[in-house]
Every structure is written in C-alpha cells, then in structure tokens.
ZADO-1210 file (C-alpha; in nm, 4 decimals, padded with zeros to 6 digits):
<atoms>
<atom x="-00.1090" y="-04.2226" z="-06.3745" code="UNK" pos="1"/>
<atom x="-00.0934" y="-03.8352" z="-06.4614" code="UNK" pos="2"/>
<atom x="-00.0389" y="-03.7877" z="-06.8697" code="UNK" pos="3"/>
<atom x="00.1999" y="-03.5812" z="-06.9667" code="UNK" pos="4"/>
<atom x="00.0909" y="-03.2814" z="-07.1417" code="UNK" pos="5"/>
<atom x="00.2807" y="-03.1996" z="-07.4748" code="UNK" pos="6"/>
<atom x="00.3693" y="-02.8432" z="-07.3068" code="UNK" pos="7"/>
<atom x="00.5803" y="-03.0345" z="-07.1076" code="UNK" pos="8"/>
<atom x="00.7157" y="-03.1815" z="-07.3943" code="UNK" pos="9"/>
<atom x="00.8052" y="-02.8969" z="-07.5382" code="UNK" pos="10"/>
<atom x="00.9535" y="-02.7186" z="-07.2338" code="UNK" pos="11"/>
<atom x="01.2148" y="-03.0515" z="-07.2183" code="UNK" pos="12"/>
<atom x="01.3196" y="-03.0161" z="-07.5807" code="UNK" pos="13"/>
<atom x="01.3924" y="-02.6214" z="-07.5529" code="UNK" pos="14"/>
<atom x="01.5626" y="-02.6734" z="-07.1930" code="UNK" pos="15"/>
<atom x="01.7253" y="-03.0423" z="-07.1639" code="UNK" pos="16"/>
<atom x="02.0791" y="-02.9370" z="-07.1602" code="UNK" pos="17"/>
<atom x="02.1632" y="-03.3154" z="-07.2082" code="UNK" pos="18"/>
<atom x="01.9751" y="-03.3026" z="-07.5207" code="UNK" pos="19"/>
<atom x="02.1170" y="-03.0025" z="-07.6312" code="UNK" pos="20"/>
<atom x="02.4804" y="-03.1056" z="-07.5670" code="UNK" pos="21"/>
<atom x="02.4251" y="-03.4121" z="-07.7604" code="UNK" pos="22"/>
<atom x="02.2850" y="-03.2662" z="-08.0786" code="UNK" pos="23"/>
<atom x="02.5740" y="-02.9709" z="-08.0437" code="UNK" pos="24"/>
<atom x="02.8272" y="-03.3009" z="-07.9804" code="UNK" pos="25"/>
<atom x="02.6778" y="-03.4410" z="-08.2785" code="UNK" pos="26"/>
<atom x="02.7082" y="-03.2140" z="-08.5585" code="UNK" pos="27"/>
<atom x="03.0478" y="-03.0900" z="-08.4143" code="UNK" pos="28"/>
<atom x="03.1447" y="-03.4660" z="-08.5146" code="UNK" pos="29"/>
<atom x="03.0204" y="-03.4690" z="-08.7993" code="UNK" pos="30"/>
<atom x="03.2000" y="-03.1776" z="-08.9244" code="UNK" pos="31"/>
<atom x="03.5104" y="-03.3365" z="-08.7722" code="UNK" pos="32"/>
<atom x="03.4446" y="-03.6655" z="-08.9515" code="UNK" pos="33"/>
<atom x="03.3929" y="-03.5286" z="-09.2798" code="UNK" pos="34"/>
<atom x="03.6982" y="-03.2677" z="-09.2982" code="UNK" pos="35"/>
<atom x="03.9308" y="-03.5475" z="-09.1625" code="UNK" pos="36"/>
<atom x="03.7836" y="-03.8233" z="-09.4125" code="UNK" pos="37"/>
<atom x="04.0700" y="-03.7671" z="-09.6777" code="UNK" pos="38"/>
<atom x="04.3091" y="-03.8484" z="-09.4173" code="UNK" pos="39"/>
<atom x="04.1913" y="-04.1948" z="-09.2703" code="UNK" pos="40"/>
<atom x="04.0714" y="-04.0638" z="-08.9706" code="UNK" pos="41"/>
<atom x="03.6855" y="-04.0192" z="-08.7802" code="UNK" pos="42"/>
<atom x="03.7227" y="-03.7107" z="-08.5357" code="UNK" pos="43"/>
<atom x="03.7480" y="-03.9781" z="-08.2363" code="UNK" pos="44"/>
<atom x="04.0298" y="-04.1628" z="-08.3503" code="UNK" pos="45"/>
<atom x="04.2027" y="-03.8381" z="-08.4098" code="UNK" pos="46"/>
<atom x="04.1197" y="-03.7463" z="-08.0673" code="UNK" pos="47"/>
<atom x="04.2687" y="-04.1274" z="-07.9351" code="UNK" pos="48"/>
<atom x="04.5857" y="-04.1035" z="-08.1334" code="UNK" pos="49"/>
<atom x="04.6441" y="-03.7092" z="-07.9930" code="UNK" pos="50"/>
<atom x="04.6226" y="-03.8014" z="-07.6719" code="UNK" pos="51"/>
<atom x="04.8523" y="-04.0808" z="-07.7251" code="UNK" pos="52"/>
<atom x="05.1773" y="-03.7640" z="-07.8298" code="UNK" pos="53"/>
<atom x="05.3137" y="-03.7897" z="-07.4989" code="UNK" pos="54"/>
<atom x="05.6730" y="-03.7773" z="-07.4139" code="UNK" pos="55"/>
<atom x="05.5913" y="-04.1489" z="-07.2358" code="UNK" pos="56"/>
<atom x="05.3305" y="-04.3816" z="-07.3374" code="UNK" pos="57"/>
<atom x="05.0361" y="-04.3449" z="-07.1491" code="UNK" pos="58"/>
<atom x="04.8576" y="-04.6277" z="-06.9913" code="UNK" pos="59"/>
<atom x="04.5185" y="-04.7718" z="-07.0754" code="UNK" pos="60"/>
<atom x="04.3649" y="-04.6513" z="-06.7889" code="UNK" pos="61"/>
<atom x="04.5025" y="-04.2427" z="-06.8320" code="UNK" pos="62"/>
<atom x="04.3899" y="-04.2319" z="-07.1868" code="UNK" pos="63"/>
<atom x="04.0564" y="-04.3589" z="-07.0904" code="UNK" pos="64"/>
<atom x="04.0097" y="-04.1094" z="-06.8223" code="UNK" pos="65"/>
<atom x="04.1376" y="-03.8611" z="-07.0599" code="UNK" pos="66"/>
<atom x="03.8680" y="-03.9357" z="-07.3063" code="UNK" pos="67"/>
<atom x="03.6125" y="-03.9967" z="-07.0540" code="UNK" pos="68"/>
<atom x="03.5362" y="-04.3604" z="-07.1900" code="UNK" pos="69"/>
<atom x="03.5487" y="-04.7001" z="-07.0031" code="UNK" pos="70"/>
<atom x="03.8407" y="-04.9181" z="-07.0215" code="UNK" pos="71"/>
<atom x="03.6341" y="-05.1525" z="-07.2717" code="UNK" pos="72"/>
<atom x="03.5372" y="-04.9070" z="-07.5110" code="UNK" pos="73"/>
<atom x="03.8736" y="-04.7520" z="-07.5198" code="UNK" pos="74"/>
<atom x="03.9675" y="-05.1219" z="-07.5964" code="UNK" pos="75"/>
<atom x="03.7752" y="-05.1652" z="-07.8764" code="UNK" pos="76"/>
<atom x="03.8635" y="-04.8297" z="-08.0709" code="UNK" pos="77"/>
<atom x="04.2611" y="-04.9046" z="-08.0263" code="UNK" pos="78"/>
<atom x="04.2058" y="-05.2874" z="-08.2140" code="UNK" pos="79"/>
<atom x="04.1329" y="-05.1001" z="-08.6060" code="UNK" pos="80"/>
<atom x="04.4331" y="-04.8754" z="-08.5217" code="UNK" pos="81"/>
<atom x="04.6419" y="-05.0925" z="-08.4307" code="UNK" pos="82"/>
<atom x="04.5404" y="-05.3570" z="-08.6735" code="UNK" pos="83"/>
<atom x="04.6260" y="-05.0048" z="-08.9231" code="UNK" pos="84"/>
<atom x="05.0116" y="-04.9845" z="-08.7508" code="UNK" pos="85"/>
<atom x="04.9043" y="-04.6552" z="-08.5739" code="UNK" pos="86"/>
<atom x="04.9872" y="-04.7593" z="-08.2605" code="UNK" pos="87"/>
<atom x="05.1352" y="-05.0353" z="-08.0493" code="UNK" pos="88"/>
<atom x="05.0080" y="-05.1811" z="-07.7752" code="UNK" pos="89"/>
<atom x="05.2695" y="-05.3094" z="-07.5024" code="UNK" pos="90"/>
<atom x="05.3219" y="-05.4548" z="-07.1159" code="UNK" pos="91"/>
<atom x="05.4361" y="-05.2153" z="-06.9020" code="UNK" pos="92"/>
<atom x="05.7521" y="-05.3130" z="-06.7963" code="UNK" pos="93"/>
<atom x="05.7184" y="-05.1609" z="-06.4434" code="UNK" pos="94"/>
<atom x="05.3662" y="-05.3633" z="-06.4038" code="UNK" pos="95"/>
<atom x="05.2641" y="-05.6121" z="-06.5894" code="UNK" pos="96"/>
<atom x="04.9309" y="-05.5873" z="-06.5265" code="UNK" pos="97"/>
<atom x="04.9318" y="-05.2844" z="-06.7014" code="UNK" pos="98"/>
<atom x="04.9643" y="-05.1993" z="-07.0763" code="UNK" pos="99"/>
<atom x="05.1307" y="-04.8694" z="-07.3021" code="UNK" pos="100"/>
<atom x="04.9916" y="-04.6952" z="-07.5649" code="UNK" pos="101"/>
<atom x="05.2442" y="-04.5894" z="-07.8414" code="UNK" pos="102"/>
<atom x="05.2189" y="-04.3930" z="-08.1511" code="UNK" pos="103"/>
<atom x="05.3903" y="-04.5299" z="-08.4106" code="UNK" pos="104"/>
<atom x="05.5722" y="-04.3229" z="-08.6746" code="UNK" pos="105"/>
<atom x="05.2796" y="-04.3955" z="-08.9457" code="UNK" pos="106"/>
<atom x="05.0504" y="-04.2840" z="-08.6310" code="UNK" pos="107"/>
<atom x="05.2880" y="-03.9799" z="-08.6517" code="UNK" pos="108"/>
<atom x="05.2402" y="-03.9413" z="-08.9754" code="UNK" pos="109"/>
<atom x="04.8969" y="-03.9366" z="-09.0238" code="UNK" pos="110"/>
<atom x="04.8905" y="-03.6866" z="-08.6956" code="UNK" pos="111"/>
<atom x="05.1163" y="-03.4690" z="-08.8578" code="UNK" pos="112"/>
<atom x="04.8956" y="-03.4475" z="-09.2376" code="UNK" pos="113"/>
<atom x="04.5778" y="-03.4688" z="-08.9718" code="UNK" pos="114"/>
<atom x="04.6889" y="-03.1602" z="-08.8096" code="UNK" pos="115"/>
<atom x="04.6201" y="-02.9061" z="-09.0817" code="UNK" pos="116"/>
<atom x="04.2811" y="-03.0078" z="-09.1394" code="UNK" pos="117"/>
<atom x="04.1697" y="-03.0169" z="-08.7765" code="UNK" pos="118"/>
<atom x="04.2932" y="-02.6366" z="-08.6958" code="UNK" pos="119"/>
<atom x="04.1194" y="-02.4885" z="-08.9670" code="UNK" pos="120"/>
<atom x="03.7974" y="-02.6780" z="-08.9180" code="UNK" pos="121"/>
<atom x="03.8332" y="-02.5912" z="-08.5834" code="UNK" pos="122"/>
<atom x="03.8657" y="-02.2055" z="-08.6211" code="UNK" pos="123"/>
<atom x="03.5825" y="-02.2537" z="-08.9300" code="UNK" pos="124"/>
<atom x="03.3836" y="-02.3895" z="-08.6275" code="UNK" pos="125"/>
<atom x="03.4931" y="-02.0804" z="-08.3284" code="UNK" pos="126"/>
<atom x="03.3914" y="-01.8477" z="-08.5727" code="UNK" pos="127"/>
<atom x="03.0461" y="-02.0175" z="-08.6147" code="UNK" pos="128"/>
<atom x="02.9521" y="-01.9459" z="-08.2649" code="UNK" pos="129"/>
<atom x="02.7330" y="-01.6633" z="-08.1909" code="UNK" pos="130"/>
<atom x="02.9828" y="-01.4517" z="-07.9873" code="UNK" pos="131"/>
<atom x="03.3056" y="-01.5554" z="-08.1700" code="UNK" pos="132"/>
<atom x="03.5381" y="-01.4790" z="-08.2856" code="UNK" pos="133"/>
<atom x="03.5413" y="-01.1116" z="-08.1438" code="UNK" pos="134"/>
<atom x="03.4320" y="-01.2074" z="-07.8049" code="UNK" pos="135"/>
<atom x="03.7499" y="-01.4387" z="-07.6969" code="UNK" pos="136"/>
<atom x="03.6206" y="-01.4561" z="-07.3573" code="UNK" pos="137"/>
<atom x="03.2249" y="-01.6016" z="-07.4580" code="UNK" pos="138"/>
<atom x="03.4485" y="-01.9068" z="-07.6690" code="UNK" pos="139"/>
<atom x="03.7167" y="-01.9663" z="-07.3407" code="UNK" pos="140"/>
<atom x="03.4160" y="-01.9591" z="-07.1291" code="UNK" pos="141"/>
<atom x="03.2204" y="-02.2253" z="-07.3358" code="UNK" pos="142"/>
<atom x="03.5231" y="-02.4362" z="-07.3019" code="UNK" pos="143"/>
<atom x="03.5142" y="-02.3952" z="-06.9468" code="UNK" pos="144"/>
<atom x="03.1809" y="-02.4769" z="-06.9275" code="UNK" pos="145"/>
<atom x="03.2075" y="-02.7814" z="-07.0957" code="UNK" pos="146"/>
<atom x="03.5160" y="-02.8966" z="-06.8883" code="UNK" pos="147"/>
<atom x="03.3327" y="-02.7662" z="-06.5402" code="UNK" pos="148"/>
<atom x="03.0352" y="-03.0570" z="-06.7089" code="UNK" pos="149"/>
<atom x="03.2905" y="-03.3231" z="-06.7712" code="UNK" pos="150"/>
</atoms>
C-alpha cells in the first residue's frame, strides 16, 4: 500500500470543506453557548424550543427534519426540557401514533429573555465575517450556501 505523503495532508486540511464547516459550526456554538449561558439555555436547545413557536404543535418527525437530526436524537434533547417544564410532549389526537411538541409558557418565557441575547450575538457574529456587514449580499449568499449544503 501507497503512503500518504504529508503534502497530501496538508492539501485536505486547507480544502476539506467538511472540516472546515465543522470547525466554523463549532466555534459559532460556542459563542452561542456562552452568550445564552445566563439564560439556561446551550445554542441547540434554543434552536429546539424556536422551532417549536408555531401556531400548531409540530410533530416529532417535522421538528426533526427541521433540525436535520434523527428521530432518536431529537428524543433525547426534548427529555431535560421537558423534565425543565419547557415543553410538553403529547399524542396527537388525529394519530396516535404520532406525538406534539408544545412550548409551554415558562418555554415562552425563557424564549422571550433568550431572544435579546441571540440577536445581538448574532449581528456581533455577521459583522465578524470578512465581507459583512457592508456587503449584504456576500452574508445572504453564505446562508444560501449553507442551506443549498443541508
């Protein structure tokens, strides 16, 4: 078998986009985590319990698609906030196979003082990028970019 030369090494770590994306995915949490600490939250269960503001409760199976996790993992993170009274967890009455997510009015709550925090370390973050903020169109198109990936 061939070795692999440490050029080639190299040329992975300065052109993996899947390592690249996870490092930018990682400190982007981070930053998330620690500005939404004082509030309870990590940046994922913020994301969980946002996609849970719907006019009707989603199903297990939306939010997961939604958050591009598996039904299983998406099981596990709901248990703490429940367990917290951020959200309920019910049968859907139309099939009972099926179960509702629900944010309950402490869920509200701590959407509602999470809120704050999250737009301005969001904008902190937009203006970090290279092209932001006066290039609008560089940040929209990183979005899209990321959304054409997902």
């Amino acid at each position: 078998m061939k070795e692999l030369s440490y050029g080639v090494t190299i040329h992975v770590r300065d052109t993996c986009l899947c390592l690249h994306l996870q490092r930018a995915a990682r400190a982007v949490a981070r930053r998330f985590d620690e500005a939404l600490r004082p509030v309870g939250l990590t940046n994922g269960q913020f994301s969980l319990l946002m996609s849970l503001n719907r006019p009707e409760p989603p199903t297990i199976g939306s939010v997961a698609a939604l958050l591009a996790m598996d039904r299983t993992t998406l099981t596990a993170n709901l248990k703490p906030l429940e367990r917290r009274g951020l959200l309920k967890v019910a049968i859907d009455e139309a099939d009972k196979r099926s179960r509702r997510l629900r944010l309950t009015a402490a869920g509200r709550a701590r959407l509602t003082a999470a809120l704050p925090i999250w737009t301005s370390t969001h904008a902190e973050i937009e203006r970090g990028l290279p092209r932001a903020p006066s290039d609008r169109e560089a940040v929209d198109g990183l979005r899209e970019d990321l959304r054409a990936l997902s």
